[in-house]
MIDOSE-1310 file (N, C-alpha, C; in nm, 2 decimals, decimal comma, always signed):
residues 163
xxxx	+20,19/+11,53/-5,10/+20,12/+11,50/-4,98/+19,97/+11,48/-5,02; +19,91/+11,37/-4,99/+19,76/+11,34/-5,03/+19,67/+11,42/-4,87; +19,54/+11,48/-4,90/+19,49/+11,49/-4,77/+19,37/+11,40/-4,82; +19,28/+11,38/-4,69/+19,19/+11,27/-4,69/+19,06/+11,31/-4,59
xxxx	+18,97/+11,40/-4,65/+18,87/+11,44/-4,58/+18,80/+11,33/-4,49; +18,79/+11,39/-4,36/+18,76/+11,25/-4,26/+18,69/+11,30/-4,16; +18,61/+11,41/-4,20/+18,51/+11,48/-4,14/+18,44/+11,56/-4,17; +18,30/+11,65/-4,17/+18,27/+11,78/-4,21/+18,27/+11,83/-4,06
xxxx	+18,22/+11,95/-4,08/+18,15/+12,05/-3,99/+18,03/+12,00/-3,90; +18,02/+12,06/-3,79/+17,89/+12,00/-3,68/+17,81/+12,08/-3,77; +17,65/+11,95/-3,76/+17,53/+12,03/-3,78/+17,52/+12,12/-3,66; +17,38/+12,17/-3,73/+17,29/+12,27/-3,64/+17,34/+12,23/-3,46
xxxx	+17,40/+12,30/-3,36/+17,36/+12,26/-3,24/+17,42/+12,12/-3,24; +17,50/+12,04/-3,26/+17,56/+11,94/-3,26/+17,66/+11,95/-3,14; +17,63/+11,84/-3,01/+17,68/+11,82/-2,90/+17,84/+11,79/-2,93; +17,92/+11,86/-2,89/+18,09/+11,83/-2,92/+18,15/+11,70/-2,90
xxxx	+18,06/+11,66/-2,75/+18,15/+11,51/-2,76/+18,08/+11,40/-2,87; +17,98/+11,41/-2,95/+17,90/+11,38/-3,07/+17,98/+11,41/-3,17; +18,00/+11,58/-3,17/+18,09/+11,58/-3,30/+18,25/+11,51/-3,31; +18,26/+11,52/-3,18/+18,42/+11,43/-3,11/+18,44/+11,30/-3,19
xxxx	+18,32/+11,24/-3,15/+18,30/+11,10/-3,19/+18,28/+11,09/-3,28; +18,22/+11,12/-3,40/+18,17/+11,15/-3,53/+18,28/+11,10/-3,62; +18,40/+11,22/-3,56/+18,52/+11,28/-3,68/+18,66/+11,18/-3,61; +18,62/+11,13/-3,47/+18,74/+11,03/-3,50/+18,68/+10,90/-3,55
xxxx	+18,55/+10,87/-3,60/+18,55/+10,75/-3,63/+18,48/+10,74/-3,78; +18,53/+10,89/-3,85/+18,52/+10,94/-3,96/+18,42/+10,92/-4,04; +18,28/+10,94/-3,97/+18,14/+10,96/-4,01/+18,09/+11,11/-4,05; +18,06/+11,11/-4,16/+18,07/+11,22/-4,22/+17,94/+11,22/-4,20
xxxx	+17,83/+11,36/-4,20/+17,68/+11,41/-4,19/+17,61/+11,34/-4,33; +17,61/+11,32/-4,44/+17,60/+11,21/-4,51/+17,57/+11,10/-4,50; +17,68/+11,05/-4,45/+17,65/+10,92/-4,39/+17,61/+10,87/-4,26; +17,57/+10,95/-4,16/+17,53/+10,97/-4,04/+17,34/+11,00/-4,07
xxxx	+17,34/+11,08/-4,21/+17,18/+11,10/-4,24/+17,18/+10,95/-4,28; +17,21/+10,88/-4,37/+17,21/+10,75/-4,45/+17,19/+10,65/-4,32; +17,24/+10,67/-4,22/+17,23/+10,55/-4,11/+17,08/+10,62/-4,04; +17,07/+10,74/-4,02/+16,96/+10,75/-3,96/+16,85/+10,73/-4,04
xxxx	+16,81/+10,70/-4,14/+16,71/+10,63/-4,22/+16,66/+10,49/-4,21; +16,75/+10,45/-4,21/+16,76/+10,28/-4,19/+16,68/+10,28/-4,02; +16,78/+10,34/-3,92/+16,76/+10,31/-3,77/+16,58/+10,37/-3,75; +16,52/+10,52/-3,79/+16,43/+10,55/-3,79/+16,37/+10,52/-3,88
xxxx	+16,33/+10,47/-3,95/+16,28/+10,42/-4,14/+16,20/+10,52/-4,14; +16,30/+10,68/-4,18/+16,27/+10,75/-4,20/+16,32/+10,81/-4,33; +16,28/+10,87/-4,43/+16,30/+10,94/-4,56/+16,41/+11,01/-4,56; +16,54/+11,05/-4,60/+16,62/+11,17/-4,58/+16,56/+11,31/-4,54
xxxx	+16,44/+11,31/-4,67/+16,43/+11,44/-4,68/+16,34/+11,46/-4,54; +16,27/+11,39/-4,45/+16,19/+11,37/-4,31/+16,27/+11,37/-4,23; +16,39/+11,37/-4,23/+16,50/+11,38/-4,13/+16,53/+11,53/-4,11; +16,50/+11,52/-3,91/+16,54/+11,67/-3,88/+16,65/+11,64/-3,81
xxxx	+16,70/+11,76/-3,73/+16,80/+11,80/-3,64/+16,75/+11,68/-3,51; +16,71/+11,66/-3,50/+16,69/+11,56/-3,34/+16,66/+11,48/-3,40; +16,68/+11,37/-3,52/+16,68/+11,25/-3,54/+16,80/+11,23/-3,54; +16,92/+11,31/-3,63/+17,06/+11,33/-3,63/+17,09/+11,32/-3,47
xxxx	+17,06/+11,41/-3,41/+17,05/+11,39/-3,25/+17,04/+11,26/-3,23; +16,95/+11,22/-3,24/+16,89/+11,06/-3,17/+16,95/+10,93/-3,25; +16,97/+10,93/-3,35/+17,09/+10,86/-3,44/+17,24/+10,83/-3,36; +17,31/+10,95/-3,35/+17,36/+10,99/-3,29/+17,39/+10,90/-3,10
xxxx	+17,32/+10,97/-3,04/+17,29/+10,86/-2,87/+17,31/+10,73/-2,95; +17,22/+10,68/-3,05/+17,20/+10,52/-3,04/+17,34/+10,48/-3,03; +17,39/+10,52/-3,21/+17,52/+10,49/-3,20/+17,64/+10,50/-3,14; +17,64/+10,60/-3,04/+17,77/+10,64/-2,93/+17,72/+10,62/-2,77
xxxx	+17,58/+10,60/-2,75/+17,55/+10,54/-2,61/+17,48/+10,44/-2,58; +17,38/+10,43/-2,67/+17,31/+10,30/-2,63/+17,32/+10,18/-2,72; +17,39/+10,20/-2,81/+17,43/+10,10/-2,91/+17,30/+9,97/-2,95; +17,31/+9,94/-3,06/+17,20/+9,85/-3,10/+17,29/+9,69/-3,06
xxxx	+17,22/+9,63/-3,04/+17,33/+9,46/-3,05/+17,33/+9,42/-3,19; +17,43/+9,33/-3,15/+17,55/+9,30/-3,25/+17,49/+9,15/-3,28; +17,49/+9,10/-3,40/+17,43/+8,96/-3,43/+17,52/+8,90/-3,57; +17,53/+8,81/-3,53/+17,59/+8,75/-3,72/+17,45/+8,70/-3,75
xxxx	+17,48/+8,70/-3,90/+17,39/+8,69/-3,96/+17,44/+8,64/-4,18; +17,35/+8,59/-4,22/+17,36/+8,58/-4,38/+17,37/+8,73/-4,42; +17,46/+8,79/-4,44/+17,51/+8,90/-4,51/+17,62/+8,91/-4,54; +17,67/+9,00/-4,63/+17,79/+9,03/-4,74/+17,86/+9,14/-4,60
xxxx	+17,84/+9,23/-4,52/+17,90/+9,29/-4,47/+17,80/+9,35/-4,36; +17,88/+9,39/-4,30/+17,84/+9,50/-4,19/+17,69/+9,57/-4,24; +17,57/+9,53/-4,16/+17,43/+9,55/-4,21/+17,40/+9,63/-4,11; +17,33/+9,77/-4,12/+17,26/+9,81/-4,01/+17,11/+9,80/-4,03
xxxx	+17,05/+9,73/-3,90/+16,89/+9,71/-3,92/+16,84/+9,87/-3,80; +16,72/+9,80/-3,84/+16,64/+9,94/-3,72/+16,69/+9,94/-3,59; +16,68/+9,75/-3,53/+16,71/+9,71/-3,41/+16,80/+9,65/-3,39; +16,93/+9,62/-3,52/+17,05/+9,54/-3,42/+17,13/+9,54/-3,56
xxxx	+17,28/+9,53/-3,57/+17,35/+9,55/-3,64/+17,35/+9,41/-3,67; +17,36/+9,35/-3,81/+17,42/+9,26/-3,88/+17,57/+9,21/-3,90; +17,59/+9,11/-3,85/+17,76/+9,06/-3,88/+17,78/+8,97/-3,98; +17,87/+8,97/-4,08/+17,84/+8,83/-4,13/+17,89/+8,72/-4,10
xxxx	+17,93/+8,61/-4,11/+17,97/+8,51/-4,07/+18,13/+8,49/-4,15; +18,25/+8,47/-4,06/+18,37/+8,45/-4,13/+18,40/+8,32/-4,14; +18,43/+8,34/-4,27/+18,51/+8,20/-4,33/+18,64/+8,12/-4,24; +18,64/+7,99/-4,26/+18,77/+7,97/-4,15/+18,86/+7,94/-4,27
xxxx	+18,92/+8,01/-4,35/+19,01/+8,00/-4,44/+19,13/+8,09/-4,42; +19,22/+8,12/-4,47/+19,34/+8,21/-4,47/+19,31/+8,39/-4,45; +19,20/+8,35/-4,56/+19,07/+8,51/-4,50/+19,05/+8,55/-4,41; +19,02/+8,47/-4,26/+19,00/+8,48/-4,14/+19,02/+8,60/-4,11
xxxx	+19,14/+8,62/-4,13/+19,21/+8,76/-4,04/+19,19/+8,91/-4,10; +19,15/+8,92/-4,23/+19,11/+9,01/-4,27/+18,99/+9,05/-4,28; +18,84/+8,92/-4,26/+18,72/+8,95/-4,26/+18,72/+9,02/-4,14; +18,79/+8,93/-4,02/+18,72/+8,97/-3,91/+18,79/+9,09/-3,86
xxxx	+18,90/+9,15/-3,93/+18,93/+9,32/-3,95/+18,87/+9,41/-4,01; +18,79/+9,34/-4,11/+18,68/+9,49/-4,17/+18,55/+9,47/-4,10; +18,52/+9,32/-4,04/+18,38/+9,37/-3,92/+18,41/+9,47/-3,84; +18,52/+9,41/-3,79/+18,60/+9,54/-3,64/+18,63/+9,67/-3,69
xxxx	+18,66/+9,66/-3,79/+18,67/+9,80/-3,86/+18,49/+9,86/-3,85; +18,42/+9,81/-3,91/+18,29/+9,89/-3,94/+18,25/+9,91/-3,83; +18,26/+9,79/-3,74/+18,18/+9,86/-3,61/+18,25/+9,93/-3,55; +18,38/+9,93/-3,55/+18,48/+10,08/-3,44/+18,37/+10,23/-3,53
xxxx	+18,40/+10,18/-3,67/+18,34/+10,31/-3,75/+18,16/+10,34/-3,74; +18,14/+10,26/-3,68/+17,94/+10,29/-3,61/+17,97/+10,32/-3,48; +18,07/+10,29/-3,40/+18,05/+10,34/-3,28/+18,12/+10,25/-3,15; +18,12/+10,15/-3,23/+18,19/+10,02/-3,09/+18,30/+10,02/-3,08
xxxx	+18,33/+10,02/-2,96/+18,49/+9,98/-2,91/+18,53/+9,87/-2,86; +18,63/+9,84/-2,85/+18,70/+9,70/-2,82/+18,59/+9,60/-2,69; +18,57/+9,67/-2,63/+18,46/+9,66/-2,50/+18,34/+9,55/-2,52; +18,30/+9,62/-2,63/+18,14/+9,64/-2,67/+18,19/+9,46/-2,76
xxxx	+18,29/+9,47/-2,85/+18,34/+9,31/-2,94/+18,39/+9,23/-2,90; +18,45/+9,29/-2,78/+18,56/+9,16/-2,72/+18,48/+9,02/-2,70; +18,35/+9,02/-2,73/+18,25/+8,88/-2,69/+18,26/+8,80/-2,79; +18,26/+8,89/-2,91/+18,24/+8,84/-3,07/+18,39/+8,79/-3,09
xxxx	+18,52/+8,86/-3,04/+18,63/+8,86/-3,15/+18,73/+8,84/-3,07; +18,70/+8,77/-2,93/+18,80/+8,73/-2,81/+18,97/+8,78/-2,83; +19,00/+8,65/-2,92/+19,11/+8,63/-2,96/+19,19/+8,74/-3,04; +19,14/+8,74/-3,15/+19,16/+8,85/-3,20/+19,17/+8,97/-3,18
xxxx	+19,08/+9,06/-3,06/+19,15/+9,17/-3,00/+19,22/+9,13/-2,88; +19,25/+9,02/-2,86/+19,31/+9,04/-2,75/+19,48/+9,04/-2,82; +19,50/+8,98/-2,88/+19,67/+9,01/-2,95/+19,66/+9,14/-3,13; +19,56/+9,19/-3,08/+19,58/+9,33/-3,14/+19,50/+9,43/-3,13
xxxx	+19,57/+9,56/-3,14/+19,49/+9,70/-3,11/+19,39/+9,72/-3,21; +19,29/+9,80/-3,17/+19,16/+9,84/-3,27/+19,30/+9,93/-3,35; +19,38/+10,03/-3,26/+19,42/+10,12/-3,43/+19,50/+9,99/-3,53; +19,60/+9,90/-3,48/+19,61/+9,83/-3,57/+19,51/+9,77/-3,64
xxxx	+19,44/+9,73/-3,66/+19,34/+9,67/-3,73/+19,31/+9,79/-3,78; +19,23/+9,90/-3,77/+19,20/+10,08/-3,83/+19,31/+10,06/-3,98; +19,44/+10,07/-3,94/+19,58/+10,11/-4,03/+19,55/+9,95/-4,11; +19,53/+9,85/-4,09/+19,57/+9,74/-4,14/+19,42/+9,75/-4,28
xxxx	+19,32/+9,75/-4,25/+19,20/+9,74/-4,31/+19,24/+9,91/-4,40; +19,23/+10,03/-4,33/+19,31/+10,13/-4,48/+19,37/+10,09/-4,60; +19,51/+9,97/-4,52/+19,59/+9,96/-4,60/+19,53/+9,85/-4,70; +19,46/+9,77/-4,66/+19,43/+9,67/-4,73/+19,31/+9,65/-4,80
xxxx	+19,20/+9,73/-4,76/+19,06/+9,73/-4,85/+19,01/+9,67/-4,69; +18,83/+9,65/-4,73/+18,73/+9,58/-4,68/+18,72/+9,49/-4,74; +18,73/+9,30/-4,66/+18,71/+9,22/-4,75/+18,58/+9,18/-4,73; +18,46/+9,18/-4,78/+18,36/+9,14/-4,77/+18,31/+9,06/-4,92
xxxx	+18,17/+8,95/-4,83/+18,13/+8,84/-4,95/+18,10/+8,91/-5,06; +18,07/+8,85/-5,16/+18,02/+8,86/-5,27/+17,87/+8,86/-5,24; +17,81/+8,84/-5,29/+17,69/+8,78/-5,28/+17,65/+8,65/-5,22; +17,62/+8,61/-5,10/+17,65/+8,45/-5,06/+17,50/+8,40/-5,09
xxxx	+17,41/+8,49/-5,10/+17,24/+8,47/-5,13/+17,31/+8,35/-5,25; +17,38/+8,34/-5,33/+17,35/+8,30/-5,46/+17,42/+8,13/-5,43; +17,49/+8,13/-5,35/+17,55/+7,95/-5,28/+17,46/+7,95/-5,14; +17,41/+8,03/-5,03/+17,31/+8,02/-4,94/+17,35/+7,95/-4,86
xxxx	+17,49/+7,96/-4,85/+17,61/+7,95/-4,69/+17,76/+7,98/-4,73; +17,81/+7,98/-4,65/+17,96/+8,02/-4,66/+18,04/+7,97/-4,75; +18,12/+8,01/-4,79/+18,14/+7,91/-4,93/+18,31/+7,83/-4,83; +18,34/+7,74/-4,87/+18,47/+7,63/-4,88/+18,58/+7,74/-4,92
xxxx	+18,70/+7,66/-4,85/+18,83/+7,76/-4,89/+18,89/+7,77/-5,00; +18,84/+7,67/-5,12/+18,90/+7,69/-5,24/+18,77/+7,76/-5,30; +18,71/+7,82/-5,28/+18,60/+7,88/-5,32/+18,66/+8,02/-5,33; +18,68/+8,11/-5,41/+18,71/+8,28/-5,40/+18,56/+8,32/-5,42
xxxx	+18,51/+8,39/-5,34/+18,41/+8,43/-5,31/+18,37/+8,59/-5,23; +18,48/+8,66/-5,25/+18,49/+8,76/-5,18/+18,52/+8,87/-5,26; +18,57/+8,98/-5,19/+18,57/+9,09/-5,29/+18,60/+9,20/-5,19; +18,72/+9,30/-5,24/+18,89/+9,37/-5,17/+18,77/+9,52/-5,21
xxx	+18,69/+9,61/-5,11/+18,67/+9,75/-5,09/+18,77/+9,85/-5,07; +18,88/+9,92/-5,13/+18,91/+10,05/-5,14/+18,87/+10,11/-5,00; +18,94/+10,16/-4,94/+18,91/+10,30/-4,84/+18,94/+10,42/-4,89
């Protein structure tokens, strides 16, 4: 039997329905400091208990908006999360499972995408997609800076992330 750490322990004073949220959408304090740097362009080691706090609200109440954009994957800026743009190739269905994956895993729910990914959640559940992207890796671009648009469908241009 494999186990699969998919949470730590609440920081200091850590609000329960925060740590609630946290550990089902398996953000570890690590990477919850790593997003709060970016959001506050603040230093790790300048990161206190109420940035984690306030990191924290962004991502589980007030949420940043959602934008496509030229990027390889799921981008967090200070003021708005990065999407990248999906290919209309056979890919389709798995790009736009590891978007929906990262953002369920920042904080969004079906709610918050349904604008971005209509179709797509409407004939399947976030946990499907959750189990389908485990099973399958993140497929995100390669580098597209280096062609500077999406590349054509006989183009392999991508590249299978491990969970």
């Amino acid at each position: 039997m494999e186990f699969k750490e998919i949470c730590d322990i609440p920081f200091c004073d850590e609000k329960e329905e925060f740590f609630r949220l946290r550990c089902e959408r398996e953000i570890k304090i690590e990477e919850l400091r790593k997003i709060a740097t970016v959001i506050l362009e603040k230093s790790d080691e300048e990161l206190t208990k109420e940035d984690l706090d306030k990191t924290e609200e962004i991502l589980f109440v007030k949420k940043l908006p959602l934008m496509f954009g030229k990027v390889c994957e799921v981008l967090i800026k200070k003021d708005k999360i990065l999407m990248p743009l999906s290919p209309l190739t056979e890919q389709l269905t798995h790009f736009q499972a590891t978007i929906i994956y990262d953002l369920w895993h920042l904080g969004y729910d079906k709610k918050d995408m349904i604008f971005y990914f209509k179709d797509f959640l409407e004939q399947n559940s976030i946990r499907a997609i959750v189990n389908y992207v485990r099973a399958n890796g993140r497929m995100i671009w390669k580098d597209i800076s280096i062609l500077g648009r999406v590349p054509f469908s006989n183009e392999i241009f991508y590249r299978i992330i491990k969970i």
